[in-house]
C-alpha positions as CSV (number, residue, x, y, z in Angstrom):
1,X,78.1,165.2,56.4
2,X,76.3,167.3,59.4
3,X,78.2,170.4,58.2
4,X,77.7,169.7,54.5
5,X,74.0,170.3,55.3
6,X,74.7,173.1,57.4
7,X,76.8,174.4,55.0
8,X,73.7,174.8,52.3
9,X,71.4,176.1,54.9
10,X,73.5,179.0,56.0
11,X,74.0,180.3,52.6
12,X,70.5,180.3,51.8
13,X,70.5,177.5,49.2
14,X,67.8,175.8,50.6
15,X,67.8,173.3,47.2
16,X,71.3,172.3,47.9
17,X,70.7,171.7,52.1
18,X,68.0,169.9,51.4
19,X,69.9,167.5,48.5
20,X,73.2,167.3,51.0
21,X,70.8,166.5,54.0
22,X,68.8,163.5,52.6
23,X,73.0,162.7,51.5
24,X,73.9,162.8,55.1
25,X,70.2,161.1,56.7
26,X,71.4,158.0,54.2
27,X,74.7,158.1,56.0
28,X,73.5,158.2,60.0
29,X,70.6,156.1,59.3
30,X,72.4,153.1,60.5
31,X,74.4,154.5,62.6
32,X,72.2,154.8,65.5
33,X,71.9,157.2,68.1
34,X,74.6,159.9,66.5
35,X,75.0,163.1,68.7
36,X,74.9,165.4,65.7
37,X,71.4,163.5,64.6
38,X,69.1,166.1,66.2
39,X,70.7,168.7,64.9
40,X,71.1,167.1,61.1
41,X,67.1,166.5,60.9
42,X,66.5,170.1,62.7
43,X,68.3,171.8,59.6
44,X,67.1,169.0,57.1
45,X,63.9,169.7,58.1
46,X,63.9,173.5,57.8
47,X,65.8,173.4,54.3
48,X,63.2,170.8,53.2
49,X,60.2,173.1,54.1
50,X,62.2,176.3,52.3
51,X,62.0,174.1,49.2
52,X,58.4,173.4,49.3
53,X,58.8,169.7,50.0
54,X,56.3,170.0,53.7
55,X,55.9,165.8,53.4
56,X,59.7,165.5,53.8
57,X,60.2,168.0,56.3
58,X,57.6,166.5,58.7
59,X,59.4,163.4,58.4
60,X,62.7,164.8,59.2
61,X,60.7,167.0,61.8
62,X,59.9,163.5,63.4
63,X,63.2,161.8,63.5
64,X,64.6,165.2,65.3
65,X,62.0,164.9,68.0
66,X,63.2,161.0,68.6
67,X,67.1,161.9,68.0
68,X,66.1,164.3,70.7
69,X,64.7,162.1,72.8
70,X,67.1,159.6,72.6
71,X,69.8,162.0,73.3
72,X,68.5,163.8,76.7
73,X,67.5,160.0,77.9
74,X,71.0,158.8,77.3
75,X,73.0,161.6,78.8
76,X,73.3,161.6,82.7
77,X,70.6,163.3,84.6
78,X,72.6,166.7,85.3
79,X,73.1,167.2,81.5
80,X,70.0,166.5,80.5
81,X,69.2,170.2,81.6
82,X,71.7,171.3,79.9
83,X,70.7,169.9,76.7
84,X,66.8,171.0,77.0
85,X,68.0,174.4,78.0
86,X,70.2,174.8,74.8
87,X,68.5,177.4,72.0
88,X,68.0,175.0,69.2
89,X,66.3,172.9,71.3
90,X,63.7,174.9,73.2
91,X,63.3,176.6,69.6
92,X,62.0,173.2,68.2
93,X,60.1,172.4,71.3
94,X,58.5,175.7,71.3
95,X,57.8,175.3,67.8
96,X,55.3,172.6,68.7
97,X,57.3,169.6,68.4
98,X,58.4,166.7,70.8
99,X,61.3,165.9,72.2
C-alpha cells in the first residue's frame, strides 16, 4: 500500500495519493507500530494538503509525529541516530512537527 501512495505523490496526482493513502491508513491502522508508517502519513499528509483537504492533513501530520516516535523509541539506542539524522525526518521536524 506504502508505495501505492507514493506512487500518486511522485507523479503529481495529488487527488489520487491522497485517495490511495487514506486506502493504505485503513490498512496499517491495526497493524500497529508498522516501519513504513511514518513514512505513509508523511506523504499522506503532503498529498492531502496539495488537494486542499488542511483538516486531513494535520491529522495524518499527527499520526507521522507518533509513528515517529514510536519508531526511534523502539529501535536500539545507536540507531536511533541514525533514524533522526535521515532527510525525511529532520525535514518533518524542521517543519515544526514532533517526533
Amino acid at each position: 500500500a506504502l508505495h501505492v501512495a507514493l506512487g500518486g505523490e511522485r507523479d503529481g496526482d495529488h487527488a489520487a495519493a491522497a485517495l490511495d493513502y487514506r486506502a493504505a491508513a485503513a490498512l496499517i491502522h491495526g497493524l500497529g507500530d508498522y516501519v513504513g508508517a511514518f513514512t505513509l502519513h508523511r506523504l499522506g499528509a503532503d498529498a492531502l494538503a496539495a488537494t486542499g483537504d488542511i483538516s486531513a492533513a494535520a491529522t495524518a501530520r499527527d499520526a507521522a509525529a507518533v509513528a515517529l516516535e514510536r519508531l526511534v523509541s523502539g529501535v536500539p539506542e545507536p540507531l536511533q541516530a541514525v533514524l533522526e539524522n535521515d532527510p525525511a525526518v529532520i525535514a518533518f521536524q524542521e517543519a515544526g512537527h514532533d517526533g
